[in-house]
C-alpha positions as CSV (number, residue, x, y, z in Angstrom):
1,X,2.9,18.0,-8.7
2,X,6.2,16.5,-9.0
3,X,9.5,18.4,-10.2
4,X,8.9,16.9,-13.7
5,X,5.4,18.9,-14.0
6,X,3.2,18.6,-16.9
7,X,2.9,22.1,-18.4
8,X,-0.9,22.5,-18.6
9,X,-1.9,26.5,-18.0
10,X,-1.7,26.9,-22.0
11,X,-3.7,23.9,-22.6
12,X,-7.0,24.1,-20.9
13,X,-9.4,23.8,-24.0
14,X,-12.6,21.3,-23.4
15,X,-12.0,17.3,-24.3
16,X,-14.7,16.3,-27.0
17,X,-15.8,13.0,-27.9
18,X,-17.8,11.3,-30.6
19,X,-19.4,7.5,-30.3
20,X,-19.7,4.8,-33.7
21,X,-22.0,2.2,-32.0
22,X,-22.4,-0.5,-34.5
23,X,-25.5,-2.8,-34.4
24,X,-27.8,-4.7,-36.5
25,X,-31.4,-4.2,-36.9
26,X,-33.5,-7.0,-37.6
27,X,-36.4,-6.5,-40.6
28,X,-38.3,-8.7,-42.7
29,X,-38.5,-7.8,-46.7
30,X,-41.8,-9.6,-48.3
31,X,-41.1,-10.0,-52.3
32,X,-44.9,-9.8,-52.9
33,X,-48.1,-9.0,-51.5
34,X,-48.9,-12.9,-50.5
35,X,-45.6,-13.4,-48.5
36,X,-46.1,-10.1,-46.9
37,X,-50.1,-11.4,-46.4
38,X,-49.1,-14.4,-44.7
39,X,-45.8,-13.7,-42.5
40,X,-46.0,-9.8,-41.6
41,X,-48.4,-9.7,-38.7
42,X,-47.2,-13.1,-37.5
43,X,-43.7,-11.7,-37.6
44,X,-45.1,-8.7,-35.8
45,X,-46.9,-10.1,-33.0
46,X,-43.8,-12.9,-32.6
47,X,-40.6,-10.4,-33.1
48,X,-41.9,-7.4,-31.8
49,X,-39.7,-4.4,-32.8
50,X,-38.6,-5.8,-36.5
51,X,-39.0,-3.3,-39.7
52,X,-41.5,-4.8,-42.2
53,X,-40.3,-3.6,-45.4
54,X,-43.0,-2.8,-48.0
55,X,-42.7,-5.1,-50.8
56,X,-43.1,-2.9,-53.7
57,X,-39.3,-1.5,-52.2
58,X,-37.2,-4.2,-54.2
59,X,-33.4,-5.2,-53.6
60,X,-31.6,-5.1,-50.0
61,X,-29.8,-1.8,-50.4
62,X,-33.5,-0.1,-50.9
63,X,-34.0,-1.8,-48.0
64,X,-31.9,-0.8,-45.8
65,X,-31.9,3.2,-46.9
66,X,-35.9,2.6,-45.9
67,X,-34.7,1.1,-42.4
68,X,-32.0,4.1,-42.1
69,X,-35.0,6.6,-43.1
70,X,-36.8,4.8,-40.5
71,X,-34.7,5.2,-37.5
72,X,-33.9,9.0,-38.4
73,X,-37.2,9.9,-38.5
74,X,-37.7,7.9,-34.9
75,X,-34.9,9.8,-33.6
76,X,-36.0,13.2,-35.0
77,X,-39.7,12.5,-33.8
78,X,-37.8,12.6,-29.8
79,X,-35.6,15.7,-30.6
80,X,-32.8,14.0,-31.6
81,X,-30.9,16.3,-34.1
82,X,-29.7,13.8,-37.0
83,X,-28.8,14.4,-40.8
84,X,-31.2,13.0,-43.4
85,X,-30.6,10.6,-45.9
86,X,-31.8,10.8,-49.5
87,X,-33.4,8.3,-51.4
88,X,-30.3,6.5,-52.5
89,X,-28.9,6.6,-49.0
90,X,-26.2,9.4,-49.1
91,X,-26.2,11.7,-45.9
92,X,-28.0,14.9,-46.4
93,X,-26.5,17.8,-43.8
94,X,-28.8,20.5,-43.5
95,X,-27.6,24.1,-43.7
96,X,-26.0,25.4,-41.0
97,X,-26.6,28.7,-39.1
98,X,-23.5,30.4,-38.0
99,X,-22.2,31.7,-41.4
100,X,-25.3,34.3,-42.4
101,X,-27.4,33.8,-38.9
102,X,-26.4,35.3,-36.0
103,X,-26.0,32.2,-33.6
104,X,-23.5,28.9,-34.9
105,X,-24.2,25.7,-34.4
106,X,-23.9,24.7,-30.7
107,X,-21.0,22.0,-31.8
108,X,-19.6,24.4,-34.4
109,X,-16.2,24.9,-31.7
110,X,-16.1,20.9,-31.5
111,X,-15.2,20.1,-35.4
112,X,-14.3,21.5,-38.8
113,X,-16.9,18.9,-40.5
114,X,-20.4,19.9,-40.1
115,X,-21.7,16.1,-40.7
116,X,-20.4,15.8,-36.8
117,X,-22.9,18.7,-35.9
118,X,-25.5,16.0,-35.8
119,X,-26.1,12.1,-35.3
120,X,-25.6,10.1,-38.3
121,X,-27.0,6.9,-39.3
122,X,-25.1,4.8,-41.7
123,X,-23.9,1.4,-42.5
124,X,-21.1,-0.4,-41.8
125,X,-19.4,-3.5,-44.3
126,X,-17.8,-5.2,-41.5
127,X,-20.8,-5.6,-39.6
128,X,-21.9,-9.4,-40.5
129,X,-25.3,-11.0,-39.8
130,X,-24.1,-14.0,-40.6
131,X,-24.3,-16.4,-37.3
132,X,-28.0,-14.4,-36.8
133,X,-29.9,-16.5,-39.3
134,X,-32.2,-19.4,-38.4
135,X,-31.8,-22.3,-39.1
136,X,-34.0,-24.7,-41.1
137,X,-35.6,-26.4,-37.9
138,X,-36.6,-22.8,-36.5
139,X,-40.3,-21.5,-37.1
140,X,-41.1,-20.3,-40.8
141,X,-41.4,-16.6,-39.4
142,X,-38.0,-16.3,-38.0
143,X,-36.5,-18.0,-41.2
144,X,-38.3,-14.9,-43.0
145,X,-36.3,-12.5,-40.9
146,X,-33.1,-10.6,-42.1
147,X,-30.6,-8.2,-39.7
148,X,-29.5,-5.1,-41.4
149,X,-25.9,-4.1,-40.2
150,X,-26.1,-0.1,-38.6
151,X,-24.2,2.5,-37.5
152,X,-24.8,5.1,-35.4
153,X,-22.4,8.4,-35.0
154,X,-23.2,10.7,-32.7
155,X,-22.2,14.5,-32.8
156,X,-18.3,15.8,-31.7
157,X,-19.7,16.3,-28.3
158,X,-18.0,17.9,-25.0
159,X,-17.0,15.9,-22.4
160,X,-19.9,17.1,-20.0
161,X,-22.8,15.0,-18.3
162,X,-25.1,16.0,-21.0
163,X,-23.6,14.4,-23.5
164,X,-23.7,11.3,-22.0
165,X,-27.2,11.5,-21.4
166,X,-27.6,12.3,-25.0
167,X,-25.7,9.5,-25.9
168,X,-27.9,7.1,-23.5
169,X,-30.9,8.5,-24.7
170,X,-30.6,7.8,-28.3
171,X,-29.1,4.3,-27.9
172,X,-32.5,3.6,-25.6
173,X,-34.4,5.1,-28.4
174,X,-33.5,3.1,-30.9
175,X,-33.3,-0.1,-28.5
176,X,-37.1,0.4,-27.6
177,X,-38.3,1.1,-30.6
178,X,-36.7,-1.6,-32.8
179,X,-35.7,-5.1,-32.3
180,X,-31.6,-4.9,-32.5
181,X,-28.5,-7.0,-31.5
182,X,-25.1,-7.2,-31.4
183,X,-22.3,-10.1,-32.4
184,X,-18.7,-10.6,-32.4
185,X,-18.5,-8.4,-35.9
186,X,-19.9,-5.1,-33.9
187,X,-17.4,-2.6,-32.4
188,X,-18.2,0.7,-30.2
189,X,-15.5,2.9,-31.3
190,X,-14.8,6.3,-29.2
191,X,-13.1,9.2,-30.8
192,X,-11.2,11.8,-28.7
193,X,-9.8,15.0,-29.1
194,X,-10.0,18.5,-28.1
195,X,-12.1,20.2,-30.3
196,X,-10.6,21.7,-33.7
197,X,-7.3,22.3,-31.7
198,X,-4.7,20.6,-33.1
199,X,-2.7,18.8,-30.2
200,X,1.9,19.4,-30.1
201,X,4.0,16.9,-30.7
202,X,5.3,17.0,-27.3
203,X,1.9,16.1,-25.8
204,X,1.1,13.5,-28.3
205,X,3.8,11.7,-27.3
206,X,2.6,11.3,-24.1
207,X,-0.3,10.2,-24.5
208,X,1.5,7.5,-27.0
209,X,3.6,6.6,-24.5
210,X,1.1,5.9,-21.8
211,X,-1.2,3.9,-24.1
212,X,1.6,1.5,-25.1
213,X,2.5,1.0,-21.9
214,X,-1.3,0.2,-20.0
215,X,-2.5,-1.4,-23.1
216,X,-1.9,-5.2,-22.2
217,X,-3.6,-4.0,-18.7
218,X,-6.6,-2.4,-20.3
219,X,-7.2,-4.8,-22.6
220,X,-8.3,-7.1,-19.9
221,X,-11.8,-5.5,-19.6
222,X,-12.6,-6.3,-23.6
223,X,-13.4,-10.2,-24.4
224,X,-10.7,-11.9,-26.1
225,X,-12.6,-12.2,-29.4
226,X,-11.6,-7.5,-29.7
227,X,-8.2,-8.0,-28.1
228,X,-7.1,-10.6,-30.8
229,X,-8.9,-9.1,-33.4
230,X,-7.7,-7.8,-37.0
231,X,-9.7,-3.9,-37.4
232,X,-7.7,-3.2,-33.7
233,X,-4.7,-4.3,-33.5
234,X,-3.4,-4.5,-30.2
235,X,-0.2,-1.3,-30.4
236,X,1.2,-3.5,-27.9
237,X,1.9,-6.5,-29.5
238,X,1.6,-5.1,-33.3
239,X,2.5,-1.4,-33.2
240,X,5.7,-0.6,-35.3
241,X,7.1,0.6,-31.9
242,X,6.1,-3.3,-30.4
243,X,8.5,-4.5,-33.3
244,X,11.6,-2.6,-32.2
245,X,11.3,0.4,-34.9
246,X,13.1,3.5,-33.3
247,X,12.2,7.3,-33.4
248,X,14.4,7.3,-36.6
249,X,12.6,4.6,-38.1
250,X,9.3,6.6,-38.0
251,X,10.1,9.8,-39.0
252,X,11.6,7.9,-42.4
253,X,9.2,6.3,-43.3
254,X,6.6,9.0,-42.3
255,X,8.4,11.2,-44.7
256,X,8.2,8.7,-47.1
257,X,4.8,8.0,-47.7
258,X,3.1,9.7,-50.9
259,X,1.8,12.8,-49.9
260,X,2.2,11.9,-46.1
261,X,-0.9,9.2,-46.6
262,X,-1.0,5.8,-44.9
263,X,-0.5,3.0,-47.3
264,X,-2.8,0.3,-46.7
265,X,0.0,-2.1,-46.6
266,X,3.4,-1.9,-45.2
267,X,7.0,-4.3,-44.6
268,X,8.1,-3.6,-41.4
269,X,11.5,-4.4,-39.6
270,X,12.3,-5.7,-36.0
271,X,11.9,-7.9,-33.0
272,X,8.0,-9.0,-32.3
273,X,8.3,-8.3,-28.9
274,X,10.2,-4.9,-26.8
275,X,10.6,-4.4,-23.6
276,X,7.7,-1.6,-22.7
277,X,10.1,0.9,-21.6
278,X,12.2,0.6,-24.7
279,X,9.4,1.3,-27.2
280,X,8.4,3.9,-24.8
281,X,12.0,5.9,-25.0
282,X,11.3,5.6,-28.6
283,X,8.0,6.7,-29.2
284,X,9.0,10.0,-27.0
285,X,12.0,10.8,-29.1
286,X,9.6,10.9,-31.7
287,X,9.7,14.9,-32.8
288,X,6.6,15.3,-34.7
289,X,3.4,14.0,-34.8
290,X,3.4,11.9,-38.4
291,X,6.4,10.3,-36.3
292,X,4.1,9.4,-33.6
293,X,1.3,8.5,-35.7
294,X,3.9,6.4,-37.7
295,X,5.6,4.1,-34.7
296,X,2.2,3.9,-33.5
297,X,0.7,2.4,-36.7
298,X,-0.2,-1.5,-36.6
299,X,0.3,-3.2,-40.0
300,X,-2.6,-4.0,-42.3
301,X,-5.7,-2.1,-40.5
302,X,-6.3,0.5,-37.8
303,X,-5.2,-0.2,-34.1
304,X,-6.8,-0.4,-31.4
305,X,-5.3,3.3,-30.6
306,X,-5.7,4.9,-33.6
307,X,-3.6,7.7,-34.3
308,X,-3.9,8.4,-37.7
309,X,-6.2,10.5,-37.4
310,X,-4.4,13.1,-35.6
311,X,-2.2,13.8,-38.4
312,X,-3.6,16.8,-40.4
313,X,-2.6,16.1,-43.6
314,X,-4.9,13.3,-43.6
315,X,-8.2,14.4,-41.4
316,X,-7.7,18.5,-40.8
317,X,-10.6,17.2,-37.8
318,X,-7.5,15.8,-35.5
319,X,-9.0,12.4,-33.3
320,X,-7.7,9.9,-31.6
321,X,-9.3,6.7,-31.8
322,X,-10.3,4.1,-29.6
323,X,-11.1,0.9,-31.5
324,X,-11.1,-2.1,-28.9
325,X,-14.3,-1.7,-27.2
326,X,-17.5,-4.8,-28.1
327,X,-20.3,-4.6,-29.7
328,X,-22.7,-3.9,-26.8
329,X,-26.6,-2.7,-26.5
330,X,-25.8,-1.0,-23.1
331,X,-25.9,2.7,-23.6
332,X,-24.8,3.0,-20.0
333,X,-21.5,0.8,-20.8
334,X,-21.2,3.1,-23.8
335,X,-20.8,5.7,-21.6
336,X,-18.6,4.1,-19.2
337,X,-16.6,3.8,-21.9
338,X,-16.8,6.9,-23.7
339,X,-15.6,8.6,-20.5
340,X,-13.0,6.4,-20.1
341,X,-11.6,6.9,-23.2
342,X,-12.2,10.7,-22.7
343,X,-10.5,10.8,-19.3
344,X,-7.1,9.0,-20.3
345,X,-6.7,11.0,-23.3
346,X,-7.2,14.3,-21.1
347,X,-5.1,12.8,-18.5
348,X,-2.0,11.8,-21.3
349,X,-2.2,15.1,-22.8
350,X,-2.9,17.6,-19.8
351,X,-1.5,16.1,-16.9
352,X,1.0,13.3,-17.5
353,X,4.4,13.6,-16.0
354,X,7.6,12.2,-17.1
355,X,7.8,10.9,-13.4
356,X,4.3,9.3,-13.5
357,X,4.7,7.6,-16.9
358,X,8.4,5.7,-15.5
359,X,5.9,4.8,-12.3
360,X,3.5,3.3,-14.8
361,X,6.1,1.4,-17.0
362,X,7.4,-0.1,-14.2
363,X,3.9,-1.3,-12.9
364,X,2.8,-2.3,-16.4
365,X,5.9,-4.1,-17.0
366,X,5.8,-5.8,-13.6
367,X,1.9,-6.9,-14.6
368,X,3.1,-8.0,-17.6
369,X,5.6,-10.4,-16.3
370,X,3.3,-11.7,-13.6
371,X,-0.2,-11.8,-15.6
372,X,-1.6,-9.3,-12.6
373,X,-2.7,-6.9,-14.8
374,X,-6.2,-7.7,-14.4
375,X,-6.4,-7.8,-10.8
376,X,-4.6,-4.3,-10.1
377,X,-6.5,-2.0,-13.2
378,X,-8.3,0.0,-10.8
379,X,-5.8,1.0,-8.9
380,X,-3.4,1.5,-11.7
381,X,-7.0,3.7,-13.0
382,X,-7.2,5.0,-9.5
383,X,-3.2,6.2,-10.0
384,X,-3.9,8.2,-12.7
385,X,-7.6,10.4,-11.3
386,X,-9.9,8.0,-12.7
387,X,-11.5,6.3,-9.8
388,X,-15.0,7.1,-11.4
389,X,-14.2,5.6,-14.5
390,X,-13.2,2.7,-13.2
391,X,-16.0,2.1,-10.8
392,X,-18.2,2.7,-13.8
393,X,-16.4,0.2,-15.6
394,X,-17.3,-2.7,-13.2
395,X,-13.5,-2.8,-11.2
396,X,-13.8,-2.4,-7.9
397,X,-10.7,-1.9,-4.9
398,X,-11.7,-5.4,-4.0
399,X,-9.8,-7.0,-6.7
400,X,-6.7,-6.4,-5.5
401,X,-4.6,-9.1,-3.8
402,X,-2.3,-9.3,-0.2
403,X,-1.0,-5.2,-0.4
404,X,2.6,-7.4,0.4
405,X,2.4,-9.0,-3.3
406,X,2.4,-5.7,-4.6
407,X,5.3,-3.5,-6.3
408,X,5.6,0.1,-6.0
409,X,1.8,0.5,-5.8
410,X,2.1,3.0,-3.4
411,X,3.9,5.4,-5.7
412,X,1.0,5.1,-8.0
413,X,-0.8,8.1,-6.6
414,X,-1.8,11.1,-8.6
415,X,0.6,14.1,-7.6
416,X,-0.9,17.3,-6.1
């Protein structure tokens, strides 16, 4: 380790993690007996995988809560532990042991909200079908069809092997079993945090700070259409720390929010674009964590690091949130990704150093300038002990350029 260590020897609890993959699931919804006679089995035989909807069930949302029963009980049926659903669609947690049985739940140490014992399937109102629908010259049967918009939660889960393989497994359930897709509306969102153990102000802002700084860099492995979009705002570009608020600024108006709450909408003062190391200074002089939380914050919706969550007036469950990933049907990507986000949270909480986060600035600010950002992500990955992650990401050592063109690289090794 450097001089500037990171004190980790009181910190060593387990990094958990929780997946919202969202998804839509196509079904066709007869309004009598004669459409359902004359389309279902075509529809069948032609789309395999697609939910035929009895037609006595009338209106969409009935509908979908018979889809949603649908996929629980196809998930339950391969020993996937998931809460119910009753029969207007509201989440059903069954009772759990722990509090009059001798053993708890085995992810009762991994949240305070017992829904996150188990998988959930839900809905989600942003998830839009809209570019999915035939047109009039396609056949009759696919005209028929409808996609209902899904999402599935998994558990609070550690950050172990196992839970990936969970994680794969019910995605490849629900992908062989039904005929699903994604679009542009989807989202894979990854929530991080370490357990029920609320996480100091001192490492928060570490992990802030190393965020805003690699963002712009790690933004270059999403598609343009979740790094310019409005539910994850890049904290880069749109953070109140990106428009030149200071520590002072946030822990104002932190303390000046009813109740500590985020208001949905908010004015906000300052220059639309800081220098990375500025905003950084900033964001560590930040002394609590509704501070942090508060320059962090991106106005209108949630960013694409979302640190609301962490605050515990408003979720006592502390996450941090990781909103930028696409819409994607491949479970193994999903876990790439899940273990990314798990890594660098670990990393910016446990292990950061005030020495490695001015070597990172510098790089980030260099790749900034330059546009290199792209081509030097594994090794600015590689820097930080997540050479796995990045090779299960798709970067490879190959995409770097002449070694000569590079600044400071060398420095970007983890310290021992």
């Amino acid at each position: 380790m450097s001089s500037q260590q990171a004190n980790t020897s009181s910190f060593s609890h387990q990094t958990t993690f929780g997946v919202e993959w969202e998804f839509l699931l196509c079904y066709f919804h007869p309004g009598n007996q004669k459409d359902h006679d004359n389309y279902a089995d075509a529809i069948s035989t032609a789309y395999p995988g697609t939910v035929i909807i009895p037609y006595t069930i009338k209106g969409t949302d009935a509908a979908v809560v018979y889809i949603r029963q649908g996929t629980i009980a196809t998930l339950r049926e391969n020993g996937i532990d998931i809460n119910g659903i009753d029969s207007r669609g509201k989440m059903v947690v069954p009772p759990t042991p722990g509090r009059a049985a001798s053993q708890p739940h085995r992810f009762y140490l991994n949240t305070a909200h017992e829904k996150y014992f188990r998988w959930t399937m839900t809905t989600d109102g942003s998830v839009l079908a809209d570019n999915l629908q035939a047109g009039r010259d396609a056949p009759v049967e696919q005209q028929k069809l409808d996609w209902a918009p899904l999402e599935l939660i998994s558990p609070a889960m550690r950050n172990e092997a196992a839970s990936y393989v969970e994680l794969e497994r019910a995605v490849d359930l629900i992908k062989a079993e039904y005929r699903v897709r994604v679009n542009k509306t989807c989202g894979l969102h990854v929530h991080t945090a370490f357990g029920r153990d609320q996480i100091s102000a001192e490492r928060l802002r570490r992990c802030a700070a190393l965020l805003f700084a690699v963002d712009l860099v790690v933004a270059e492995i999403h598609p343009r259409h979740r790094r310019d979009n409005v539910f994850a705002g890049s904290i880069r570009t749109s953070s109140n720390a990106a428009m030149g608020w200071t520590a002072l600024d946030a822990v104002k108006g932190f303390e000046n929010l009813p109740s500590n709450q985020y208001s949905w909408f908010r004015k906000r003062r300052g220059e639309s674009k800081v220098r990375i190391r500025d905003a950084v200074r900033e964001i560590m002089a930040c002394p609590t964590v509704g501070a942090i939380a508060w320059i962090m914050r991106t106005e209108y919706t949630d960013a694409n690091y979302n640190f609301a969550k962490i605050v515990r007036t408003i979720n006592p469950n502390p996450t941090l949130e990781f909103r930028q990933h696409d819409g994607t049907l491949d479970a193994r990507r999903m876990s790439a990704w899940a273990r990314f986000c798990a890594g660098i949270f670990r990393y910016a909480v446990r292990d950061l150093t005030q020495a490695k986060l001015d070597e990172v600035v510098a790089f980030c600010e260099r790749a900034e300038k330059d546009k290199s950002g792209k081509l030097h992500l594994y090794e600015l990955l590689e820097s930080l002990g997540m050479t796995c992650q990045a090779r299960d990401l798709g970067l490879r050592p190959s995409m770097r350029t002449d070694p000569d063109d590079l600044v400071d690289l060398d420095k970007l090794t983890l310290d021992d």
